[in-house]
N, C-alpha and C positions, 0 to 999 in steps of 0.2 A: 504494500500500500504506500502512497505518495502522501507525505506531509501533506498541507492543506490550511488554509485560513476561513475561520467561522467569525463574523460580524456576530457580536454578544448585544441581544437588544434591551435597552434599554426602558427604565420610567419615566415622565419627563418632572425634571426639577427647575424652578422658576429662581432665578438670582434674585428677586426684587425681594424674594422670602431672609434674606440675609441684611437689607436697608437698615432695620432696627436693632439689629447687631452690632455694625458699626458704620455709620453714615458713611465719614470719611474713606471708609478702604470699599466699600459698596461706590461712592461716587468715583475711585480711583479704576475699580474693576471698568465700569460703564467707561470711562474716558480710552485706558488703555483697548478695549475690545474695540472700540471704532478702529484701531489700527490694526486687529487681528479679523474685521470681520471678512470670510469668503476666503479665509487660509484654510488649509487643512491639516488637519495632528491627525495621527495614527499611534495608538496605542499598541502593542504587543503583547501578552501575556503566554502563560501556559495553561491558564483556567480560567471561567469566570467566576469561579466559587470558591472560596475559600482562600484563605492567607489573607496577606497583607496586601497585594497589590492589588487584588478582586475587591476589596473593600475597599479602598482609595477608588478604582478609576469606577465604582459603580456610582458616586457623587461626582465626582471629578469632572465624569465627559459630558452629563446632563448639567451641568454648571455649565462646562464649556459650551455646548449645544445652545444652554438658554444665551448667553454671551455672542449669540452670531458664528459662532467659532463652527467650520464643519466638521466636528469631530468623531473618531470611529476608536473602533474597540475592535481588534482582533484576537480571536485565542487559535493557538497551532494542533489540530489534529493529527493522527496516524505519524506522531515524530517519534523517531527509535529511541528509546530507553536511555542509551549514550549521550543522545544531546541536551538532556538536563545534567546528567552527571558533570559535563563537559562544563555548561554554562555555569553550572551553579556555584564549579569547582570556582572556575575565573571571577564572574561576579564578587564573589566574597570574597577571594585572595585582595581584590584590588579595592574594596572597599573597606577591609583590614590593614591595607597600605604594605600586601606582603608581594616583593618582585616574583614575578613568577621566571 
């Protein structure tokens, strides 16, 4: 089987829900997305469920989404065993600050 990219769909979350939280970084968000609006982010993952990055990017893209921002969510299917081993090994080395 061929690796493979799945678009993980989303709820939709509304940014304005943040205003009374904090004006100032809400008025910052709205200014700085006029400059981001009709760009495109692509997320990456290995799952949509579960860990830490599945709980970040499931607020994260629908913020970005409300924000004009075209953004996506992909998670990688049918990948061999090896390629998290491989990833997960580097990721952490390098965010450990360990030379590989």
């Amino acid at each position: 089987m061929e690796a493979r990219f799945i678009e993980t769909t989303l709820g939709i979350k509304d940014i304005k829900e943040y205003k009374k939280v904090n004006p100032k970084i809400y008025k910052e968000l709205i200014s700085v997305s006029k400059k981001t609006q009709n760009k495109i982010v692509i997320h990456i993952s290995a799952t949509p469920t579960g860990g830490g990055v599945a709980e970040l990017l499931t607020t994260q893209v629908a913020l970005e989404k409300s924000l004009g921002i075209q953004s996506h969510w992909l998670t990688i299917s049918n990948v061999p065993k090896q390629f998290f081993t491989i990833t997960k090994k580097y990721t952490t080395s390098c965010r450990e600050g360990l030379l590989l």
